[in-house]
VOVONU-342702 format. One line per field, with one value per residue (C-alpha): residue in one letter; x, y, z. Coordinates in pm, 1 decimal, padded with zeros to 6 digits. Example, Ala and Ser with C-alpha at 12.3 -4.5 7.8 and 13.67 -1.06 7.14 Angstrom:
BEGIN
torgu (a	s)
u (01230.0	01367.0)
v (-00450.0	-00106.0)
w (00780.0	00714.0)
***
This chain:
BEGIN
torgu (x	x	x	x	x	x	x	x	x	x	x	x	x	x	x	x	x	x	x	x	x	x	x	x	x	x	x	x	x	x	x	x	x	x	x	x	x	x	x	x	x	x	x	x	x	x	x	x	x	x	x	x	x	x	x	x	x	x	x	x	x	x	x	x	x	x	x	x	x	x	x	x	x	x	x	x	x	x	x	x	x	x	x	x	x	x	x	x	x	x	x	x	x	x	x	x	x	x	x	x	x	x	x	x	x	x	x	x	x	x	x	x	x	x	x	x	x	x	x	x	x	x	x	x	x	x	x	x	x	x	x	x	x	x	x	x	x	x	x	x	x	x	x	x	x	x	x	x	x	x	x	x	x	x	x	x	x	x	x	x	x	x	x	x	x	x	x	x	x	x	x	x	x	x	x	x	x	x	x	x	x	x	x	x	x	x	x	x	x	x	x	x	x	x	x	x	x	x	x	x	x	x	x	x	x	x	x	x	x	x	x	x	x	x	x	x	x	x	x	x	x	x	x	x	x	x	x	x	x	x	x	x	x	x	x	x	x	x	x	x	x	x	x	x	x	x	x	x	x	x	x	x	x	x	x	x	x	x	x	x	x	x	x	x	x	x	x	x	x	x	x	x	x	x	x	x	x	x	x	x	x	x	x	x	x	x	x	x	x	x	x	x	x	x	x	x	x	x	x	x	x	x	x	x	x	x	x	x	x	x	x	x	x	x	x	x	x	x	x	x	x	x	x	x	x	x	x	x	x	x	x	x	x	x	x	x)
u (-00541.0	-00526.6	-00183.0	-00219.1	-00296.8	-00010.6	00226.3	00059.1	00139.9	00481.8	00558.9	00431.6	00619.8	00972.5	00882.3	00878.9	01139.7	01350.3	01248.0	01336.0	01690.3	01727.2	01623.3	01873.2	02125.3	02090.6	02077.3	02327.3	02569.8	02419.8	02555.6	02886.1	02896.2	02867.9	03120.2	03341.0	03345.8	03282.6	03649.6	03825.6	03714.2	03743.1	04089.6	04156.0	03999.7	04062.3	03870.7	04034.1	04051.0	03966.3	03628.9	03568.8	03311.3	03015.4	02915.0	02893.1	02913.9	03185.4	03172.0	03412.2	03571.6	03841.2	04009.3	04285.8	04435.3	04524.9	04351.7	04050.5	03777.5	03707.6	03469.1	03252.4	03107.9	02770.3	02643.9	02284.7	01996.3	02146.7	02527.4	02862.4	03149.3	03224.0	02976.8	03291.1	03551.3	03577.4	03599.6	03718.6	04128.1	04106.2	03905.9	04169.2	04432.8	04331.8	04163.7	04096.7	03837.2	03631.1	03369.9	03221.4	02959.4	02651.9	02580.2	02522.4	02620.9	02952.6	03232.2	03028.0	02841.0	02454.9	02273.1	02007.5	01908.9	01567.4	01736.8	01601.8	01823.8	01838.2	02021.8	02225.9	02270.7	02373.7	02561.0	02798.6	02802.3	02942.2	03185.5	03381.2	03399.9	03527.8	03760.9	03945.0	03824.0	03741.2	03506.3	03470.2	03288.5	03156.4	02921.1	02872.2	02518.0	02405.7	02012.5	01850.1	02168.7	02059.8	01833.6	02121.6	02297.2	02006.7	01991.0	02330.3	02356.1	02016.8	02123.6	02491.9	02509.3	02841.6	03017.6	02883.2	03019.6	02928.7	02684.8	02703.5	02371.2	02432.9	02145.1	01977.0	01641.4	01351.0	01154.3	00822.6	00893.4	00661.3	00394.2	00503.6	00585.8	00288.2	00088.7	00177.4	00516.4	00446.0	00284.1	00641.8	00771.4	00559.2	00766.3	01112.5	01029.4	00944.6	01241.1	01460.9	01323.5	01332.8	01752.9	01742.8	01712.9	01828.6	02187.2	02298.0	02236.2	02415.2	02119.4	02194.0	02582.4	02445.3	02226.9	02444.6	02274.9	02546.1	02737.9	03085.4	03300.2	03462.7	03572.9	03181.1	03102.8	03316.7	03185.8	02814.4	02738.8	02656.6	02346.3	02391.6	02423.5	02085.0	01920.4	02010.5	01915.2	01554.3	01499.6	01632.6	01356.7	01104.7	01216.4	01227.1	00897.4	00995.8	01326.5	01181.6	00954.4	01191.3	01416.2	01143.0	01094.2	01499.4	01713.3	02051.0	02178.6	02145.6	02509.9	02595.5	02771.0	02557.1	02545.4	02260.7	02426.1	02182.0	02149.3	02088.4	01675.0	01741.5	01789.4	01549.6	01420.2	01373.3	01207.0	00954.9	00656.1	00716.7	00478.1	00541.4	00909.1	00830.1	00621.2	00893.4	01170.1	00956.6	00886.8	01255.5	01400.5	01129.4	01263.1	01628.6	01596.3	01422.8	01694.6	01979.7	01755.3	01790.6	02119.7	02105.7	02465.0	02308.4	02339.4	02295.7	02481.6	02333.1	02557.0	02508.0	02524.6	02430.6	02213.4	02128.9	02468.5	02653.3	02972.2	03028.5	02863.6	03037.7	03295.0	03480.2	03106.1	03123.4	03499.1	03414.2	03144.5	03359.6	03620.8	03398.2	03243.3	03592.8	03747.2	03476.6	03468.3	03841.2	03800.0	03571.3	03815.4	04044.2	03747.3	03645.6	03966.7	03758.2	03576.8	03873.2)
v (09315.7	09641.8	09764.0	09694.5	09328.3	09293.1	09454.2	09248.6	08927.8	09045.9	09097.2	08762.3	08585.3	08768.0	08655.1	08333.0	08358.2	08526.0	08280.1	07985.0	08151.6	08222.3	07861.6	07683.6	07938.7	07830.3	07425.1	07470.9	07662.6	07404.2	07088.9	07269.2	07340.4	07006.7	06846.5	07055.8	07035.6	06633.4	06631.1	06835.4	06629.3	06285.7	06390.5	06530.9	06187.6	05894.0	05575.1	05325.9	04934.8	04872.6	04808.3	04450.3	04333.3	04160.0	04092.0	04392.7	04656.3	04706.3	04715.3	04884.8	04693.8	04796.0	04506.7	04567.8	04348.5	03960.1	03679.7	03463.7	03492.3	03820.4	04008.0	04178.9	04567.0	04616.4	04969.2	05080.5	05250.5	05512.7	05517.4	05395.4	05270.1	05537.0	05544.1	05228.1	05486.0	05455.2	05096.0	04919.8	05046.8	04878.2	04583.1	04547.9	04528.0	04132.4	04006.1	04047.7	04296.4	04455.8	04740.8	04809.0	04969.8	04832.6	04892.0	05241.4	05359.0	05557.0	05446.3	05123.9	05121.6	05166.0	04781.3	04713.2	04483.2	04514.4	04728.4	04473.4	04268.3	03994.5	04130.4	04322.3	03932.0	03784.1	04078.2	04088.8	03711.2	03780.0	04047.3	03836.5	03581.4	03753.7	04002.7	03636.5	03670.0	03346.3	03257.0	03211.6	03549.2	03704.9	03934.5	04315.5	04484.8	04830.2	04899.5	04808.5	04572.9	04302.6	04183.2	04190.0	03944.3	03768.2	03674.8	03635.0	03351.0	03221.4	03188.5	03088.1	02892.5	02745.3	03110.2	03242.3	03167.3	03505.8	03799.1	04146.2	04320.5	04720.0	04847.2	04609.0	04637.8	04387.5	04294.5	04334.0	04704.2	04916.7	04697.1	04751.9	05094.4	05365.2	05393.2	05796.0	05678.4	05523.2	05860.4	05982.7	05675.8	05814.9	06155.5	06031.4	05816.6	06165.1	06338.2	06058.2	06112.1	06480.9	06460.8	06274.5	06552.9	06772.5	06593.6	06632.0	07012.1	07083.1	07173.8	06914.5	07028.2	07360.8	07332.1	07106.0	06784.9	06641.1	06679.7	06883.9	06593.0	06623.5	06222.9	06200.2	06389.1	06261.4	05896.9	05976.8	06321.8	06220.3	06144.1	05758.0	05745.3	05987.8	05700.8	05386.9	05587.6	05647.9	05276.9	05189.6	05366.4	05224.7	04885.8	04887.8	04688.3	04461.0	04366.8	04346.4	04046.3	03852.5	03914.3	03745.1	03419.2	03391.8	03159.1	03154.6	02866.0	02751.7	02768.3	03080.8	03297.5	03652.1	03954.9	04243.7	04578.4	04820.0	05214.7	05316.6	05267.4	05625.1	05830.9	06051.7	06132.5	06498.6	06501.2	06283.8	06356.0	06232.5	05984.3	05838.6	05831.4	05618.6	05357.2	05334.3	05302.3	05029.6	04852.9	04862.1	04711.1	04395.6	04324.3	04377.1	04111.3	03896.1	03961.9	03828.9	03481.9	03426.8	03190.9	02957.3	03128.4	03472.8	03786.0	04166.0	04472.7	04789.0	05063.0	05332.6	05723.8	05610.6	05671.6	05488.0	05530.0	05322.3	05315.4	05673.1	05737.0	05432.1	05290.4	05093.6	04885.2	04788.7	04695.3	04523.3	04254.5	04215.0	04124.2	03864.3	03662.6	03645.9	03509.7	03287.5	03141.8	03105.7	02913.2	02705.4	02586.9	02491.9	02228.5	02180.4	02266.3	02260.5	02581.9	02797.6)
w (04763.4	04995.9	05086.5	05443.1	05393.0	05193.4	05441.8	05691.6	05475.5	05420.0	05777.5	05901.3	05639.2	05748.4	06121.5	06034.7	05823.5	06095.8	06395.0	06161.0	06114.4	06422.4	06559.5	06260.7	06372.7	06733.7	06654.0	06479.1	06730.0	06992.6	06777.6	06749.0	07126.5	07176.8	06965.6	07016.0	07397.6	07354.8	07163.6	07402.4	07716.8	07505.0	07387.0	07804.7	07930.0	07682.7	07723.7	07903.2	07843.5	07473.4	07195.0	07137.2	06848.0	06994.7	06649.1	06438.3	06674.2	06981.3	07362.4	07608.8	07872.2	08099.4	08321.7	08579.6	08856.3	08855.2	09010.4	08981.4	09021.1	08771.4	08919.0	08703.3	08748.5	08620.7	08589.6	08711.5	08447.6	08255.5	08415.9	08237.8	08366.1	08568.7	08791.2	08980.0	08960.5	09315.4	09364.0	09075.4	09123.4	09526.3	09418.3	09141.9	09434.9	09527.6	09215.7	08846.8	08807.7	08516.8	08447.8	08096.9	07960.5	07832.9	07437.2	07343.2	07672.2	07762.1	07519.8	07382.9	07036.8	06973.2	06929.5	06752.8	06964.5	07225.6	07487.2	07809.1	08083.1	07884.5	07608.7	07823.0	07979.2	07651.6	07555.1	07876.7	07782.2	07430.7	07525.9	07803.3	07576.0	07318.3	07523.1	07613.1	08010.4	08134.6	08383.4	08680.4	08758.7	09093.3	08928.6	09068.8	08958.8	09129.9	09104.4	08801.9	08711.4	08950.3	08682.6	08466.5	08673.8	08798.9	08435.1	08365.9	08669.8	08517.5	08140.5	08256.8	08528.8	08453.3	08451.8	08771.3	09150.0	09335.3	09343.9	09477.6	09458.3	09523.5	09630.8	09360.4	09221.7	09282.8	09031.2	09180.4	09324.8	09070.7	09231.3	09561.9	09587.0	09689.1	09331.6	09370.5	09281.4	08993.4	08793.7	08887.6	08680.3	08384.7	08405.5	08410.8	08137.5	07958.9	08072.1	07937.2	07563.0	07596.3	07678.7	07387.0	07169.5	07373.8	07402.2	07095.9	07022.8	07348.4	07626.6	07824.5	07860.7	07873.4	08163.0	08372.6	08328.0	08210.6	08549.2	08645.6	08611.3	08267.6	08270.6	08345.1	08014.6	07832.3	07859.4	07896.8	07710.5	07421.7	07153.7	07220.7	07554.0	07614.3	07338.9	07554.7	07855.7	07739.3	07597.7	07920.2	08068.4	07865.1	07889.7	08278.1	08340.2	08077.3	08246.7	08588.7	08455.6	08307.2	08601.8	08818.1	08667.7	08625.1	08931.3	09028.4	09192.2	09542.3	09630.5	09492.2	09717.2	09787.3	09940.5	09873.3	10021.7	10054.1	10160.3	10464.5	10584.9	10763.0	10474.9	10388.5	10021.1	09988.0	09619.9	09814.0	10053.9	10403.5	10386.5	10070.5	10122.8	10466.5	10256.7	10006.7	10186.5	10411.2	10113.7	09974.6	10295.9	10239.4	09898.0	10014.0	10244.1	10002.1	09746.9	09967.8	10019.8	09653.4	09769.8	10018.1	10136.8	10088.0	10316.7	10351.2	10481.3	10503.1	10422.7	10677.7	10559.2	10223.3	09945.9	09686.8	09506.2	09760.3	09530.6	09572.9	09923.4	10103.4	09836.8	10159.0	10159.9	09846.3	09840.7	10162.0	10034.5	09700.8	09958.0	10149.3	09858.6	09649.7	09979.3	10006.8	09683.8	09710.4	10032.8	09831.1	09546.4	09799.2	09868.3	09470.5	09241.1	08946.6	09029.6	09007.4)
***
């Protein structure tokens, strides 16, 4: 063997030598980045409400106010119990009210159950019952949570008198969207395994996709939380169909709120956004004909996060269906 191919050999194997240092270095530094700033906000921002076992694993709920019906706070794709920070302390002003976070998400334990609606159904389900909070419930879901709760009043007839759909998703809307928007579908699903990994060794914190809030990070910043976010994802089809074939009861007191029609989209083209948008309004309306006592509101100045853009909305229609269901027992003691 020549001199120079040795040298050469010697050099390439200290490059890669050196790059894998320096990449176990930087993973390394990345994990620690995280932790460590995951403590300090956790320890800056402790969970509220309490863990109760579902059956192996534990669920966070926090419940404040007094009154029945409880009114229930069900988080959208990929948000904790946060994303109610806004309206949970009014609502909890005139009734018994409670947000928690799905398993795996924010301050709740990893499942190893199939990550769809209907487990997140039966697992809300489990949870009340074990966290001792009786029914009756007016059930709260924001986007992709209205198949939560569409199967929640489906499975559990008995436990539900009211539903608040927030800008709620309709199960046939990857069909009726423009078909551009579904290739878009394709590359969040991507995006959500790719925070998965890079969660834990800090990028995500790093580059601010975690959010400024440090109450936000604390709950939702971590490993698990990116996890249940990508099956979430995956699982979103899945949900939608079982969502479609499940009914709520005729006399179940509704309201869909939904964001204002006006709004623009920037992230999509003009035309596309139009079609959406168009087709978004049809299924609103058809959501709040699910009840024979159903309505709509649309919250105007609003996005799609009406909680945060127009908090007095939501408060608003919580409001209405508790005083109408309250109105009802009056009628039917037994409800109440």
């Amino acid at each position: 063997m020549s001199k120079n191919v040795h040298r050469a050999k010697t050099w390439a194997w200290r490059t890669v030598l050196g790059v894998t240092s320096f990449l176990f270095v930087a993973i390394a530094a990345g994990v620690l980045y995280q932790l460590t700033s995951l403590f300090h906000e956790r320890r800056s921002h402790p969970m509220p409400g309490r863990l109760v076992d579902v059956g192996g694993y534990r669920m966070h709920i926090d419940c404040i106010g007094q009154g029945s019906p409880t009114v229930v706070l069900d988080s959208g794709l990929g948000d904790s119990f946060i994303s109610w920070q806004k309206v949970q302390p009014e609502i909890g002003q005139f009734v018994r009210v409670c947000s928690y976070d799905r398993a795996g998400m924010g301050y709740s334990e990893p499942s190893s159950h199939a990550r769809t609606s209907l487990v997140f159904a039966e697992e809300l389900h489990q949870l009340l019952h074990n966290a001792g909070v009786p029914p009756p419930y007016v059930l709260v879901g924001h986007s992709m949570a209205a198949y939560d709760i569409r199967l929640y009043a489906s499975h559990f007839r008995d436990d539900v008198i009211g539903i608040v759909f927030i800008d709620g998703s309709h199960p046939d809307q990857l069909q009726r969207f423009p078909p551009a928007l579904d290739a878009m579908n394709s590359k969040w699903i991507r995006q959500g395994f790719l925070l998965e990994f890079a969660t834990p060794i800090g990028i995500s914190r790093l580059l601010g996709y975690c959010g400024s809030d440090p109450a936000l990070r604390a709950a939702e910043c971590t490993f698990n939380d990116a996890r249940e976010n990508a099956e979430e994802r995956m699982t979103f089809r899945e949900s939608a169909a079982l969502a479609k074939d499940a009914t709520i009861g005729p006399d179940i007191a509704l309201i869909a709120v939904s964001h204002d029609p006006n709004l623009r989209d920037s992230e999509l083209p003009v035309d596309m956004d139009e079609a959406t948008n168009a087709a978004w309004e049809r299924m609103q309306i058809e959501l709040s004909q699910l009840s024979a006592h159903g309505s709509r509101v649309i919250a105007a100045g609003s996005g799609h996060y009406i909680q945060n853009d127009r908090p007095d909305v939501v408060i608003q229609a919580v409001h209405e269906i508790v005083g109408r269901v309250r109105q009802e027992s009056m009628r039917q003691p037994r409800r109440i």
